[in-house]
SEGU-352345 format. One record per residue (C-alpha): residue in one letter; y, z, x. Coordinates in steps of 0.05 Angstrom, whole numbers, padded with zeros to 5 digits, always signed. Each point is the difference from the previous one (the first is absolute). Example, Ala and Ser with C-alpha at 12.3 -4.5 7.8 and 13.67 -1.06 7.14 Angstrom:
<sites>
a-00090+00156+00246;s+00069-00013+00027;
</sites>
This chain:
<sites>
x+00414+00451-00034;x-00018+00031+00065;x-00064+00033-00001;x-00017+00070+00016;x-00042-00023+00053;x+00054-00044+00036;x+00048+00058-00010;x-00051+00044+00039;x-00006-00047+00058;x+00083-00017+00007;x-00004+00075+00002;x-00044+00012+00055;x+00029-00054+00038;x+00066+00034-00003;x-00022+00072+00027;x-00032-00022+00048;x+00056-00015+00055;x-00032-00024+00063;x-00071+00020-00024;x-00034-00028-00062;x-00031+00046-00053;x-00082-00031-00017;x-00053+00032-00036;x-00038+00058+00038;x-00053+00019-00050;x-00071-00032-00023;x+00014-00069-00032;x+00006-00006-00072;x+00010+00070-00004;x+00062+00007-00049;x+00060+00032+00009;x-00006-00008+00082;x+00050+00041+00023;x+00053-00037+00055;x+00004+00018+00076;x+00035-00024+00056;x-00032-00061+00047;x-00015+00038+00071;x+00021-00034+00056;x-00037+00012+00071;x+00022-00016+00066;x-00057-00012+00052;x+00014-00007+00070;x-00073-00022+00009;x+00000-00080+00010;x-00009-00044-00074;x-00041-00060+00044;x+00037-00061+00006;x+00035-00056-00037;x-00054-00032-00041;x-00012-00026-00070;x-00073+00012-00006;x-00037-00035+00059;x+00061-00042+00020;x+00063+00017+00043;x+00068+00010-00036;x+00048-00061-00003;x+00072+00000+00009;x+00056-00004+00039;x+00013+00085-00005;x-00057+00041+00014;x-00001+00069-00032;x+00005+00069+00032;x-00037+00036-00059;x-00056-00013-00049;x-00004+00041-00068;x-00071+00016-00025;x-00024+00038-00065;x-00063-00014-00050;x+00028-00018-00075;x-00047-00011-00060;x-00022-00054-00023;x+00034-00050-00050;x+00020-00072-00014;x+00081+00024+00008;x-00021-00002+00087;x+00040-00054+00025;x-00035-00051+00043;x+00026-00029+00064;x+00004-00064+00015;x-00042-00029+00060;x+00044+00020+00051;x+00007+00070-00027;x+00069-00003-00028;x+00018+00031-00066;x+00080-00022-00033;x-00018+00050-00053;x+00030+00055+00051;x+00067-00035+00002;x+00012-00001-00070;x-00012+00069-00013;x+00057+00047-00009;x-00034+00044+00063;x+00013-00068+00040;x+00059-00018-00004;x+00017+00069+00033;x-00039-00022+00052;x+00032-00012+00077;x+00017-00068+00014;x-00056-00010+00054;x-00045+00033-00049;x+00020-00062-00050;x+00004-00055+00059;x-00077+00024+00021;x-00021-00006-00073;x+00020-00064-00016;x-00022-00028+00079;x-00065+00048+00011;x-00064+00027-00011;x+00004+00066-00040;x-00052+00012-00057;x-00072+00010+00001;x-00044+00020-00059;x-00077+00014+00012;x-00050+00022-00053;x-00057+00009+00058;x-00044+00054-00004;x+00021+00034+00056;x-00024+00075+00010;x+00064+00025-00007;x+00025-00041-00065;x-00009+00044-00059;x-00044-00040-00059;x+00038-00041-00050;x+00060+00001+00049;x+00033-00047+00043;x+00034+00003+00076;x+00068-00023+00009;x+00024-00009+00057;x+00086-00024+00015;x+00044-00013+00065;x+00058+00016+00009;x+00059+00005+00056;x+00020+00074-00009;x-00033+00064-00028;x+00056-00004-00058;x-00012-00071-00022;x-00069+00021+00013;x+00006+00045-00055;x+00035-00045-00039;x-00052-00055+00002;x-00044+00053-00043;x+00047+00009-00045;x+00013-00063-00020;x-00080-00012+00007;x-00002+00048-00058;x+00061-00016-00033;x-00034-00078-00006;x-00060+00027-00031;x+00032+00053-00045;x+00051-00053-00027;x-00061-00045-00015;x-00032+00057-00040;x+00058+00008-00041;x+00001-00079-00012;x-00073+00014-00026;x+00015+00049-00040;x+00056-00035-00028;x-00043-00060-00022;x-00065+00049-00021;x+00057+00030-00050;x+00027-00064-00026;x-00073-00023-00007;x-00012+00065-00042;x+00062-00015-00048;x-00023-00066-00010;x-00071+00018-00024;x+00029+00051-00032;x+00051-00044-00040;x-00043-00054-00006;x-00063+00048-00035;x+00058+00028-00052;x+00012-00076-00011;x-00067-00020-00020;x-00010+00064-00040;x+00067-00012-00038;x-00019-00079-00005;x-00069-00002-00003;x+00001+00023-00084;x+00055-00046-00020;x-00047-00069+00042;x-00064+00031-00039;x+00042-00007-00066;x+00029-00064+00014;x-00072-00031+00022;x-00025+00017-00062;x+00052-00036-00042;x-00002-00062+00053;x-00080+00003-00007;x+00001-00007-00070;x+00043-00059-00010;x-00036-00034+00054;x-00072+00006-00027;x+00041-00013-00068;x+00012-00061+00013;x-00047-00017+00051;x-00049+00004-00069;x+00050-00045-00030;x-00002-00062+00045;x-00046+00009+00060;x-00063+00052-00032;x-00053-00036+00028;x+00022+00005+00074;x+00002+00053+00049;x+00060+00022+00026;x+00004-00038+00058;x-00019-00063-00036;x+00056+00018-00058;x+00052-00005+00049;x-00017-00060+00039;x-00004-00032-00069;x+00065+00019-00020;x+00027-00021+00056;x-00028-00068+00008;x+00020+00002-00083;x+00080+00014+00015;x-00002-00053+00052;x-00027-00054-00049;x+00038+00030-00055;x+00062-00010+00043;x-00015-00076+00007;x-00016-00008-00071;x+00081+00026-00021;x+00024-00030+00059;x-00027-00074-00043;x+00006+00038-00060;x+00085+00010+00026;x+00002-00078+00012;x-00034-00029-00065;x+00042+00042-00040;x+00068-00019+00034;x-00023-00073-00019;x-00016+00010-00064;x+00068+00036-00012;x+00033-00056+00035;x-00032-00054-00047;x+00026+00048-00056;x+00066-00001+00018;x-00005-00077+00015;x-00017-00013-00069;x+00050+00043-00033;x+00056-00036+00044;x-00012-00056-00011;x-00009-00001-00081;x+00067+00030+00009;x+00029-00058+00040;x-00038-00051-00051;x+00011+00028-00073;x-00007-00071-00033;x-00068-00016+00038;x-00047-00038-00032;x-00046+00047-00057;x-00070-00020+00046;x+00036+00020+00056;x+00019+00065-00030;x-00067+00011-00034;x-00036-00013+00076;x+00053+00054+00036;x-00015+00049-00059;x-00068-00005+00013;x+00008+00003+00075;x+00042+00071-00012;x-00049+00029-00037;x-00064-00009+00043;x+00040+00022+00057;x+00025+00065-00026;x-00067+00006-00025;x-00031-00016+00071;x+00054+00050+00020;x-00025+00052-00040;x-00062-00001+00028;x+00023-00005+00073;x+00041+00069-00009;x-00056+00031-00039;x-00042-00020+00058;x+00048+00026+00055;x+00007+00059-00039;x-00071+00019+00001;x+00000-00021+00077;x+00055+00049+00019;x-00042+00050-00053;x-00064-00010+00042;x+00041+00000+00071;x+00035+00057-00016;x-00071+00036-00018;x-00025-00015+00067;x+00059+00012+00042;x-00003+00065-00036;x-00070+00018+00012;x+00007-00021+00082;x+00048+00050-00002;x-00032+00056-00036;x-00058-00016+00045;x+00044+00012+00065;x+00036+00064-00030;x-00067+00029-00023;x-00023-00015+00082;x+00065+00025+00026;x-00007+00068-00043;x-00075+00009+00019;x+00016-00006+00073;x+00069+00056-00010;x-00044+00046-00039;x-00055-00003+00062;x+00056+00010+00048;x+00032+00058-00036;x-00077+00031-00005;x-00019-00003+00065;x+00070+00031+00025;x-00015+00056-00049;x-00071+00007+00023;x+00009-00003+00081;x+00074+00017+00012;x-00012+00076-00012;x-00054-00003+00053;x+00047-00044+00045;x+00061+00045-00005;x-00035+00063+00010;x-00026-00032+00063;x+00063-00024+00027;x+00031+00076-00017;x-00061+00029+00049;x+00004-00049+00042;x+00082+00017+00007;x-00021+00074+00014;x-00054-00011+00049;x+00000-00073+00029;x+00006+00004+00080;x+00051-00067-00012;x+00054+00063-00051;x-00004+00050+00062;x+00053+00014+00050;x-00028-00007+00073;x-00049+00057+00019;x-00007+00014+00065;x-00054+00031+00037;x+00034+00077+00009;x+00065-00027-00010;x+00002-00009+00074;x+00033-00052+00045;x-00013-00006+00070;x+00044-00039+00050;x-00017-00015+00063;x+00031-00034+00066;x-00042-00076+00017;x-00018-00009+00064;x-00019-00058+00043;x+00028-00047-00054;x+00015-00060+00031;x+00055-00060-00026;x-00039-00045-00053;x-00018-00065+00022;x-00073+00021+00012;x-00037+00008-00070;
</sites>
């Protein structure tokens, strides 16, 4: 959903024509009301083509240089080393720029940002200074300049609101969940130190579960021989039972002996299942309690989670909504008067000599 904000700025962007509505009030003053971007024309001489102490580079060298203070904020594109800014292309601004204009921007020199304290640079503001090849692309060049920053704003903005939602959904979350894990820790807590009593009462926690793990691991061994002995014993069985079958007129000593052989193996087998039986008792006991031990931990650790989110996400969110309002980053460009000045370079020369 687009945000009132955003709606505000596609607005002002609109209106605007060749000039670009900013803010011409006190900052973070609400409700700023919107003016027109002044443009001057000075036939007094802008100095030459230089980025900061260096001449400009570049196969075209500009007839005009664009100057104007804009406050401060982190949405001020920086130039790279040579003083060329992109950004300006990919702005809607220009791409209705001339075709020299474009050719000198991707080959030249043309941006220069300085946060000096220079007499004239009002506090907490920055000079910008642009070149350009004619007094309309010169104008242009500001636009876009502002158009880069505004656009960024809005992309702040943007992510400040989806940050907001998110706390905000997140904090109904843990309100809504935070009851039902207290419940369900309870009931988890009391089977555990059930039958933690049961089979481990003389050990800490910690110890408890280390010895019910090392406990399943043996126990694990002992069915895994338990498995085999009773596979040969019922093997025997059925061994004997065959082969009285295949020998019904066997000797009566012979009979007596497998009789006798039958019945201390079932009885043998008796006590091999009883045995497993209370092995997979035990195991299952243990397994049991690893696992209440690890739900218990996992619960503790979501009910902590969902408490702090309750206890610092108010403070968080209500941040983040101030910050929306008066954050330097959530402002359209303000700059100094609203005034642009343009004015003609002189003795620039062609930029092989930085």
């Amino acid at each position: 959903m687009i945000s009132s904000r955003k709606i505000q700025f596609t607005i002002i962007l609109i209106l605007a024509g060749i000039v670009l509505p900013v803010i011409a009030s006190e900052p973070n003053e609400p409700n700023k009301p919107e003016t027109e971007l002044k443009f001057e024309i000075s036939n007094q001489p802008g100095g030459t083509w230089r980025i900061e102490d260096l001449s400009g580079i570049g196969p075209i060298a500009p007839e005009y240089v664009v100057l104007f203070y804009i406050k401060t904020s982190n949405n001020i594109p920086r130039a790279s080393a040579s003083g060329q800014l992109n950004l300006l292309l990919e702005t809607k601004t220009g791409k209705l720029m001339s075709a020299r204009q474009k050719e000198f921007l991707e080959t030249s020199s043309c941006y220069e940002r300085s946060s000096l304290s220079f007499p004239q640079i009002p506090i907490d503001y920055i000079r910008i200074r642009l070149y350009a090849v004619s007094q309309d692309d010169a104008k242009k060049m500001a636009q876009a300049f502002i158009e880069i920053i505004n656009d960024k704003a809005i992309e702040n903005i943007s992510q400040y609101e989806w940050e907001i939602k998110d706390r905000e959904q997140k904090l109904s979350d843990a309100k809504r969940e935070l009851p039902e894990k207290e419940s369900e820790y309870e009931k988890i807590k009391q089977e555990y130190e059930k039958l933690k009593d049961q089979i481990h009462s003389l050990s800490s926690d910690t110890e408890a579960v280390d010895l019910a793990k090392k406990s399943i691991i043996e126990m694990d061994k002992t069915l895994n021989g338990l498995e085999i002995e009773l596979a040969g014993i019922n093997q025997r069985l059925k061994t004997i039972i065959e082969y009285k079958n295949d020998h019904e007129s066997m000797r009566p000593e012979v009979a007596g002996k497998l009789d006798v052989m039958y019945v201390e193996l079932v009885v043998e087998l008796s006590g091999l299942e009883a045995k497993k039986e209370m092995t997979e008792k035990i195991n299952s006991m243990e397994q049991n309690f690893v696992s209440l031990f690890y739900k218990r931990a996992e619960l503790h650790e979501e009910i902590r989670s969902f408490s702090d989110i309750i206890e610092d996400y108010p403070e968080r969110i209500e941040r983040l909504k101030d910050q929306l309002k008066t954050h330097p980053n959530m402002q359209p460009a303000e700059v100094y008067q609203n005034t642009v000045t343009i004015y003609p370079v002189v003795n620039y020369s062609l930029g092989s000599g930085r």
